[in-house]
C-alpha positions as CSV (number, residue, x, y, z in Angstrom):
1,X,-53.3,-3.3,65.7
2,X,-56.4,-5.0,67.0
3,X,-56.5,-5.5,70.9
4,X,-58.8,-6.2,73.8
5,X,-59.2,-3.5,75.9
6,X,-60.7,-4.3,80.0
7,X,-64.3,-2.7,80.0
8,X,-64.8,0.5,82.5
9,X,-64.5,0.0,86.5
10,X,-67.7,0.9,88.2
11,X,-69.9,2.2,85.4
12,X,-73.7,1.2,85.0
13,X,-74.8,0.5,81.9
14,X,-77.5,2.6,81.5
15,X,-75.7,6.0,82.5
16,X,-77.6,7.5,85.3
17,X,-74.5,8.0,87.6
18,X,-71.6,5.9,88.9
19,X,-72.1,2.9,90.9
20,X,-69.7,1.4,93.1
21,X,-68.8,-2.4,93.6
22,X,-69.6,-2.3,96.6
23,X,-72.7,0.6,97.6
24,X,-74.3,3.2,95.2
25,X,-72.9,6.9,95.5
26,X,-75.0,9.5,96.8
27,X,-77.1,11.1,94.2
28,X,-75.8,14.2,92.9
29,X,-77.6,17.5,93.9
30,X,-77.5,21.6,93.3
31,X,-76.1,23.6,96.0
32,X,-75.2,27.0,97.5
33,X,-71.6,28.1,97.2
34,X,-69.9,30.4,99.8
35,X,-70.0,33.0,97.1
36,X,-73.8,33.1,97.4
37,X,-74.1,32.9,101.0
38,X,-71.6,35.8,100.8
39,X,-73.5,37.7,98.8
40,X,-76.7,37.3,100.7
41,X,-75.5,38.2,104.2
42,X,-73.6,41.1,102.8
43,X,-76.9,41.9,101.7
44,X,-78.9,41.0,104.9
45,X,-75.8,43.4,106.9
46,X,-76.4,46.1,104.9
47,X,-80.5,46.4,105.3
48,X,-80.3,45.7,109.3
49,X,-77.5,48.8,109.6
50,X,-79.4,50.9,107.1
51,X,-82.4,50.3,109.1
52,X,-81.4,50.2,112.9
53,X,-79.1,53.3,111.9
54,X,-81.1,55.2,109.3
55,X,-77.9,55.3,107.2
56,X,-78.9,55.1,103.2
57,X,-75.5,54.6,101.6
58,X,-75.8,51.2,102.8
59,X,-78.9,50.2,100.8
60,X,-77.1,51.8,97.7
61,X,-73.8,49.9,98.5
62,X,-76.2,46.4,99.5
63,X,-78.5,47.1,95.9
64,X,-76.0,45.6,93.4
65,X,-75.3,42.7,95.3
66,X,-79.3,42.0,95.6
67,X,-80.0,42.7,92.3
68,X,-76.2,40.9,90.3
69,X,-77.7,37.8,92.6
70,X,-81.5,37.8,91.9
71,X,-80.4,38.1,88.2
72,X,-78.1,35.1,88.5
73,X,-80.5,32.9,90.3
74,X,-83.5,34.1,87.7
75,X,-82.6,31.1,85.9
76,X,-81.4,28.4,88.0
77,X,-80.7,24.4,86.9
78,X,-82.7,21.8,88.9
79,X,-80.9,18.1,87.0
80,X,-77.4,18.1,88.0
81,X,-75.5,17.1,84.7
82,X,-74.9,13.2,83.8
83,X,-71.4,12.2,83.6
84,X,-70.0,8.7,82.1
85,X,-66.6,7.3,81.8
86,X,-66.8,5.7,78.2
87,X,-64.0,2.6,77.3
88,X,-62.5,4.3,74.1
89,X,-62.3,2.3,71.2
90,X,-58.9,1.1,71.8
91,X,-58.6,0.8,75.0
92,X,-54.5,-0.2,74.9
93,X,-51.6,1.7,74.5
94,X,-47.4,1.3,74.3
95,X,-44.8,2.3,76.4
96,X,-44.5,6.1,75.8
97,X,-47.6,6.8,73.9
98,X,-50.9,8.1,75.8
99,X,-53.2,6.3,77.9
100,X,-56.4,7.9,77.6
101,X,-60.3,7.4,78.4
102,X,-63.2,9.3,77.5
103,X,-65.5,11.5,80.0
104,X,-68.9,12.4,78.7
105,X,-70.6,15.4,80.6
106,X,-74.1,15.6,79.4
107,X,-76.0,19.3,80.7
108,X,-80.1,18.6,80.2
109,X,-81.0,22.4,81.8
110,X,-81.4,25.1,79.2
111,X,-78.8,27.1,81.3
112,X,-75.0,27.4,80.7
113,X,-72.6,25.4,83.4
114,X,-68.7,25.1,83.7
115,X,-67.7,21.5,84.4
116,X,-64.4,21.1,87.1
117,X,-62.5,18.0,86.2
118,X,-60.4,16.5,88.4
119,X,-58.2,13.1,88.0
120,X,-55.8,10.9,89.4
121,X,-53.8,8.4,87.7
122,X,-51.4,5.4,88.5
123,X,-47.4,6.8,89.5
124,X,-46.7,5.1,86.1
125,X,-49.1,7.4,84.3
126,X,-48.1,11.4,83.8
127,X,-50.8,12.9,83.3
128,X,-50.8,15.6,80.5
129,X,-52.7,18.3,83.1
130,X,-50.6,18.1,86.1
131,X,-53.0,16.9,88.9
132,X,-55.9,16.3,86.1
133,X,-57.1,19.5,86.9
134,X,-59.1,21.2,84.1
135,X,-62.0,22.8,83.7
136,X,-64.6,22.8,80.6
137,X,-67.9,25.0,79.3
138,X,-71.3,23.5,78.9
139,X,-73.7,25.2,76.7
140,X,-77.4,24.9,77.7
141,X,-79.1,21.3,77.0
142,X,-75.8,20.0,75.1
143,X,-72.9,17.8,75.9
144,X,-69.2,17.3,75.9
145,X,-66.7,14.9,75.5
146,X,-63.4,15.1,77.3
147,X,-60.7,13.2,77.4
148,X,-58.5,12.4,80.9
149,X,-54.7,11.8,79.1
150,X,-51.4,10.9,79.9
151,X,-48.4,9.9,79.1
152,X,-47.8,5.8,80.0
153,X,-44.2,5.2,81.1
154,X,-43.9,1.4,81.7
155,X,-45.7,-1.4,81.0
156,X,-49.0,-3.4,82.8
157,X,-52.3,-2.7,83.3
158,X,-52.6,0.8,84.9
159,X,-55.7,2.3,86.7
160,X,-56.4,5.6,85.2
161,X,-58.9,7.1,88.0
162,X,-60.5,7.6,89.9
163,X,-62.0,10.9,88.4
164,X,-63.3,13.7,90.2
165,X,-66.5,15.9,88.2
166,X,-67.9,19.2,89.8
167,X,-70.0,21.6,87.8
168,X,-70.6,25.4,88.4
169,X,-73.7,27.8,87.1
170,X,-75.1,30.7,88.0
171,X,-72.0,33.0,87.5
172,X,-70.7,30.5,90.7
173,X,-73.4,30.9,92.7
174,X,-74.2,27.2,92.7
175,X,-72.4,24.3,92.4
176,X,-73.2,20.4,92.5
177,X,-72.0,18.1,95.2
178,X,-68.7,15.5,93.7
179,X,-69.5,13.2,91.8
180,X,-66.8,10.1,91.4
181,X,-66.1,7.9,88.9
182,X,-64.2,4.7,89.0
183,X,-62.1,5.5,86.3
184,X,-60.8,2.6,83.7
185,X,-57.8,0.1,83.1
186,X,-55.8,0.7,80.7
187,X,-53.8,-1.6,79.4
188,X,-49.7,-0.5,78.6
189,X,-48.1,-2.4,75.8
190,X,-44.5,-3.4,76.0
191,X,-42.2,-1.9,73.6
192,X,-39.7,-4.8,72.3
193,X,-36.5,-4.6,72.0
194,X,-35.4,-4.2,68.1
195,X,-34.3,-7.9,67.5
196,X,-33.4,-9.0,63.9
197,X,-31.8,-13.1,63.4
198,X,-30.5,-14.4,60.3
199,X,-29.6,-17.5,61.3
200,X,-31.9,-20.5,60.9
201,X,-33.6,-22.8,64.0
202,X,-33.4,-26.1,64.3
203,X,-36.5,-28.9,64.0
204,X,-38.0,-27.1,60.5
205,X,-40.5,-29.3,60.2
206,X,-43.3,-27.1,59.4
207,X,-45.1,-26.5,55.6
208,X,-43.2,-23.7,54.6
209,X,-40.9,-21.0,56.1
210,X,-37.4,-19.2,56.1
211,X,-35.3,-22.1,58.2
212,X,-33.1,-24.3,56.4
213,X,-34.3,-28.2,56.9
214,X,-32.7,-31.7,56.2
215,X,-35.7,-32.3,54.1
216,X,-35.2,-32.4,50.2
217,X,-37.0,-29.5,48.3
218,X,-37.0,-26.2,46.4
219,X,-35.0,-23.9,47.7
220,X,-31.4,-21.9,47.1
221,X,-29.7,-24.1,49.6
222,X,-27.2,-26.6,47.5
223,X,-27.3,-30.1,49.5
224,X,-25.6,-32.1,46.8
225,X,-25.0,-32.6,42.8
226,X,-26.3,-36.1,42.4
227,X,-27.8,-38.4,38.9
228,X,-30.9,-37.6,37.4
229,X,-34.0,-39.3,38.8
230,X,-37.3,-39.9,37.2
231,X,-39.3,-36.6,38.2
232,X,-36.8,-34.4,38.8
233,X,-37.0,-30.9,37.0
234,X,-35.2,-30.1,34.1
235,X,-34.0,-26.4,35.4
236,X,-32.0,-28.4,38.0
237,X,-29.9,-30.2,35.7
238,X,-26.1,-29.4,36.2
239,X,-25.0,-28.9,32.8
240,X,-21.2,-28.4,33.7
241,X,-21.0,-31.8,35.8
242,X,-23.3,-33.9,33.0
243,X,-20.7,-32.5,30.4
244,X,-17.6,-33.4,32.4
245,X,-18.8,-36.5,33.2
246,X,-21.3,-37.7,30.1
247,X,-24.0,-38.6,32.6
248,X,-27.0,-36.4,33.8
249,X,-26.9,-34.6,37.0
250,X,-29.5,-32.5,38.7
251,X,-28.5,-30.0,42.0
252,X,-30.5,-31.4,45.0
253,X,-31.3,-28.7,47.5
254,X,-32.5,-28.4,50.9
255,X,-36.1,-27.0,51.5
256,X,-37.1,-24.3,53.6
257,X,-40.1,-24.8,56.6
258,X,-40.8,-23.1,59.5
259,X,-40.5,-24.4,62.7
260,X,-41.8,-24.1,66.5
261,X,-40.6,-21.4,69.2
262,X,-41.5,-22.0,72.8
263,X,-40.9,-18.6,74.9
264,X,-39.8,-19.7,78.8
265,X,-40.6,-16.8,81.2
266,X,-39.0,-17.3,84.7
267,X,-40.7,-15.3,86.8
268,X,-39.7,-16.5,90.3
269,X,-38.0,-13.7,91.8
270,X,-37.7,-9.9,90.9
271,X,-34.8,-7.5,91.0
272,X,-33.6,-4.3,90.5
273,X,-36.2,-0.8,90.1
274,X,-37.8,-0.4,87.2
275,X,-37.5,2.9,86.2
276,X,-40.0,2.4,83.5
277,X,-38.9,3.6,79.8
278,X,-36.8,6.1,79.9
279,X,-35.2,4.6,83.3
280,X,-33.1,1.5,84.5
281,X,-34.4,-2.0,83.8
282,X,-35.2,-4.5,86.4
283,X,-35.2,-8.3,85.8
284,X,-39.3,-7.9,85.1
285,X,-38.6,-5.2,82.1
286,X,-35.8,-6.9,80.7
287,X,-37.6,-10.0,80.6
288,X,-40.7,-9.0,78.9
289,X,-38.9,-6.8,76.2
290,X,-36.7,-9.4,75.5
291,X,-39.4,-11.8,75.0
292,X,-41.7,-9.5,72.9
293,X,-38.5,-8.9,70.8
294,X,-37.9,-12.4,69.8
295,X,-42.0,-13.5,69.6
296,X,-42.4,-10.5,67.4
297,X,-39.6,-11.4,65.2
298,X,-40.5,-15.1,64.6
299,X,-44.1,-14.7,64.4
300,X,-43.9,-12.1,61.7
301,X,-41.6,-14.0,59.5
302,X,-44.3,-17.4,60.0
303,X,-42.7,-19.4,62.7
304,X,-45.3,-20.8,65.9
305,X,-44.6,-19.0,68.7
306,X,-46.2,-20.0,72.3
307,X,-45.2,-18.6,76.0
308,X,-45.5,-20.2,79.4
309,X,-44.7,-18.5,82.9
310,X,-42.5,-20.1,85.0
311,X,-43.9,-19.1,88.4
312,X,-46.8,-18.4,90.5
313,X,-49.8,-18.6,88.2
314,X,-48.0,-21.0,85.1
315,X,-50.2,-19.2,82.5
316,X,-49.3,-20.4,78.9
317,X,-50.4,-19.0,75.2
318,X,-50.9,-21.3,72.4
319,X,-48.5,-21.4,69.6
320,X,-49.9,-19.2,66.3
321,X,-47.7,-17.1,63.4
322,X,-48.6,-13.7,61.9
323,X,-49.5,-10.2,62.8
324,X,-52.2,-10.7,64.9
325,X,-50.6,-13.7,67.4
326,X,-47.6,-10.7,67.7
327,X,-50.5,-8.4,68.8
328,X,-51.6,-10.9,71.0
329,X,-48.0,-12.4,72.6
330,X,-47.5,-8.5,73.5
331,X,-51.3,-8.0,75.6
332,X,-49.9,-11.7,77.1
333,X,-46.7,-10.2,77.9
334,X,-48.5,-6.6,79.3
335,X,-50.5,-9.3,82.1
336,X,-47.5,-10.5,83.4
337,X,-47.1,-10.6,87.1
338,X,-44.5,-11.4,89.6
339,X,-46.1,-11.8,92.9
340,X,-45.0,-13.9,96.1
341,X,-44.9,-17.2,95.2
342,X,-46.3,-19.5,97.9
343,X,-45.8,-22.8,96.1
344,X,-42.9,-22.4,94.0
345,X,-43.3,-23.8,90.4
346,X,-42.7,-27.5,89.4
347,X,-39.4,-27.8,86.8
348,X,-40.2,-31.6,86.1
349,X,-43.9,-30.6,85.3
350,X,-43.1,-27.9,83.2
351,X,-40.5,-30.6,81.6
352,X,-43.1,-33.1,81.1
353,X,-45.1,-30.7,79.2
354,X,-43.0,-29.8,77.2
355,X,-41.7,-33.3,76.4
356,X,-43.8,-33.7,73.6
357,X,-43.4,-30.4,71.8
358,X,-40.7,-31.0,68.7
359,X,-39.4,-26.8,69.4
360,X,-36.3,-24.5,70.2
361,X,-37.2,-23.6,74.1
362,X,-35.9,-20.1,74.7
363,X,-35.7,-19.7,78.8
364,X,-35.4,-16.1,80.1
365,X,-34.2,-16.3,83.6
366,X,-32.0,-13.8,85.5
367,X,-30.5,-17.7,86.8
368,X,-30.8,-17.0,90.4
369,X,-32.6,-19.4,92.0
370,X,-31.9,-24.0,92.0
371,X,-35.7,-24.6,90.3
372,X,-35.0,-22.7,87.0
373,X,-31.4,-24.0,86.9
374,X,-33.2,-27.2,87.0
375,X,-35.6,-27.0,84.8
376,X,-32.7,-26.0,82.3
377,X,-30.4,-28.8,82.9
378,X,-33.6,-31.2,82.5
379,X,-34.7,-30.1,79.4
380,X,-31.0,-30.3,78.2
381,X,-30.8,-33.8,79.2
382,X,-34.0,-34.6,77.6
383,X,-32.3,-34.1,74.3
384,X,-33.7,-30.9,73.4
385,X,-32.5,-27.8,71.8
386,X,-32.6,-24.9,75.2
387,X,-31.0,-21.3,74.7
388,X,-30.8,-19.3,77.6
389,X,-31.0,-15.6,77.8
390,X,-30.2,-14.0,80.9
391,X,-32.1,-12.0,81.9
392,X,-30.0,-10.4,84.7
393,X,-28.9,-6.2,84.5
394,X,-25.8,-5.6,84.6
395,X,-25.9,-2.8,86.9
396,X,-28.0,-5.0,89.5
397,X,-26.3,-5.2,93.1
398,X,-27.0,-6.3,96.4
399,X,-27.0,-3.5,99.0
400,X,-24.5,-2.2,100.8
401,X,-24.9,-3.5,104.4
402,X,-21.4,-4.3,105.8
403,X,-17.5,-3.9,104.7
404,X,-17.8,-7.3,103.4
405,X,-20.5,-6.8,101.4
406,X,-18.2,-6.2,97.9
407,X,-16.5,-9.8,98.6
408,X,-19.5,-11.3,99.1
409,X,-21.1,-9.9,95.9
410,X,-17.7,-10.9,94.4
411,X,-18.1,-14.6,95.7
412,X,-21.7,-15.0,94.1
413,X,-20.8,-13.6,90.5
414,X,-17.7,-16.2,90.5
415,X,-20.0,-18.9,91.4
416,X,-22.7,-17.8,89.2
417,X,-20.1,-17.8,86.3
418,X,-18.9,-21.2,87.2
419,X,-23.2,-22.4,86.8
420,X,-23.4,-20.8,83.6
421,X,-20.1,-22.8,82.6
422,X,-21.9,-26.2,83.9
423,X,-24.9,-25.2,82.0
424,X,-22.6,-24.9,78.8
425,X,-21.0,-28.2,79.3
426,X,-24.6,-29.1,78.9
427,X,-25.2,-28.4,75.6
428,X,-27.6,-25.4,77.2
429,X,-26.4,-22.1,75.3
430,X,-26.4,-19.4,77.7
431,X,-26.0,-15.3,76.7
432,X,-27.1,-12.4,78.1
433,X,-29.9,-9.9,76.6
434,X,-27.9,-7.2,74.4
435,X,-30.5,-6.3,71.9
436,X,-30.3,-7.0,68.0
437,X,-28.5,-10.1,66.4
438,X,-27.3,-10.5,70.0
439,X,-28.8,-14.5,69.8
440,X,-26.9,-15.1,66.0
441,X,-23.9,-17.0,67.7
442,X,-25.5,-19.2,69.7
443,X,-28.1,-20.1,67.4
444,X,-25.9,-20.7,65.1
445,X,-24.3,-23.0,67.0
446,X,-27.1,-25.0,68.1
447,X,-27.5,-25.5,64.1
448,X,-24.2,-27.1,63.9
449,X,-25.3,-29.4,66.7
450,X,-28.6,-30.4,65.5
451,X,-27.0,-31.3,61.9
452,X,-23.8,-33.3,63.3
């Protein structure tokens, strides 16, 4: 699966060292570790006692510790090692796989180092190492690649950084100041729900498809037995009728087109704690799955799919069909956003756009707030096919604050029932998100109304 990755946070180009947006980071030098200033006033103690009190055992306990640190130091680097933060191939991922980027270390001294890793990660990211704490050996004038890993738990674009790199030589007599990258967005596909529809959408006015349409064509579905034409085939002719009644009839049948799918995200208000994968859903998660589900369905089988946001920033993607537009919807879908909306969204502009769109508008709104309830009841009375999923968990509550909070949460289910029933008097066909074939009824209905 192709996808576009964002490039690396913070890098230069040319690979010198980090740079930040704002100011360049300190250069990155060589220096003394506590271990070596140990061992030199260990040293330095043992010569002044020897000498101020003639005692000789000290310069024979002092001489290892000159002469282990003088053969450490014989050969000692002068370049601090180059690290880069390389955008992997691929730089997306899904919803339980591993997020990962790349860290080159590059050692130009002829003298062996150990390289200290250190890396932080988004709460969404679990990183395979704990902290990111690992550690990695150099070989003189050579380089390694390592890879900074974890496991992605929920959806988005997630900031895998930033990453800490220290390096060691000399048996730990010297080490190099920190040097700190950026780190790298990765981006966290949503896994879909498994959706699977057998039923057929209305408005197949496309080329060619799997949806049933009023048109006349070639096809399986039997429309009506009627008398031979000039130009019909020959393999339609309905031998048993012609027989019976000495005339020659051919079967007529329905063809089959595809059609257009416009995906409705409402994205006005948030609800619920997203426990990521392998947790709860809120009204963000539900909605995205649920509309990957259904975009990957009916773009794989040929049909135009295209989203719109119904909130703060009103982003839309064109209609397209195929593998690659499911790729896409889902890196769409991974971008969404729920921020506070200043200027709440426009239902008759949204209608208005998509007044001249011949499609089946899915909406999937949790139906808590007057503009998406509008926006549904306009496109209804526009004459246009609308199916409503809601979008709403089940196990979503208010909190507890008073005694009366239960009959209050009682109150606003019973009136939220009694909107979706206004909403069905509509023509609008409203059902909740419950995974595969959970849309078959009410599409199915919406067929009998489009062919009445």
């Amino acid at each position: 699966m192709t996808a576009i990755g964002d490039p690396v946070l913070g890098l230069r180009t040319d690979g010198a060292r980090p740079v930040s947006r704002a100011q360049s980071e300190p250069p990155v030098t060589w220096r003394r570790t506590p271990a070596l200033t140990r061992a030199v006033a260990l040293v330095a103690v043992c010569l002044l006692v020897s000498v101020a009190f003639g005692r000789v055992d000290l310069v024979l306990i002092g001489a290892p510790f000159a002469i282990g640190t003088a053969m450490l130091l014989q050969h000692r680097p002068t370049r601090a090692p180059e690290a880069r933060l390389m955008p992997l191939d691929d730089a997306t991922t899904a919803e339980g796989a591993t997020a990962a980027a790349s860290l080159t270390v590059v050692n130009p001294e002829p003298v062996p180092i150990t390289t200290l890793v250190t890396a932080a990660a988004d709460p969404w990211i679990d990183l395979h190492t704990g902290k990111g704490d690992f550690a990695e050996r150099l070989a003189p004038a050579a380089g390694r690649e390592m890879v900074v890993a974890g496991r992605a738990r929920r959806w988005g674009g997630h900031h895998l950084g930033p990453i800490h790199v220290r390096s060691i030589a000399c048996g730990g007599l010297l080490e190099t100041t920190v040097q700190r990258l950026h780190g790298a967005t990765v981006w966290v596909l949503p896994v879909p729900d498994w959706f699977d529809s057998a039923e057929s959408l209305p408005f197949a006015d496309g080329v060619t498809g799997v949806h049933r349409s009023r048109r006349g064509g070639d096809s399986g579905e039997l429309a009506e037995v009627r008398l031979y034409q000039p130009g019909d085939r020959l393999r339609r002719i309905d031998w048993r009728t012609s027989m019976r009644t000495q005339d020659l009839y051919v079967n007529a049948t329905l063809s089959e087109r595809d059609t257009d799918v416009t995906l409705i995200l409402d994205l006005q208000v948030e609800a619920g704690i997203s426990g990521g994968l392998d947790g709860a859903a809120s009204i963000a998660d539900l909605t995205v799955r649920a509309a990957g589900a259904v975009a990957s369905h009916y773009a794989l089988q040929g049909d135009r799919v295209a989203c719109v946001e119904f909130g703060a920033r009103g982003r839309r993607m064109r209609a397209g069909a195929g593998r690659r537009h499911a790729a896409a919807t889902l890196r769409w879908l991974a971008s969404v956003d729920m921020p506070a909306d200043p200027l709440p969204p426009s239902p008759e502009m949204l209608r208005r756009q998509l007044a001249g769109q011949r499609s089946l508008n899915v909406v999937f709104t949790p139906l808590l707030t007057d503009r998406s309830l509008a926006l549904i009841a306009a496109i209804a009375r526009a004459g246009r096919p609308v199916l409503c999923v809601d979008t709403l968990p089940p196990h979503v509550s208010p909190p507890d604050r008073t005694h009366w909070t239960p009959y209050a949460e009682r109150l606003w289910r019973l009136s939220r029932a009694n909107t979706v029933m206004e909403l069905r008097d509509l023509g609008v066909a409203v059902e909740p998100w419950q995974g595969s074939a959970s849309l078959d009824n009410v599409l199915a209905e919406l067929n009998r109304r489009r062919y009445r």
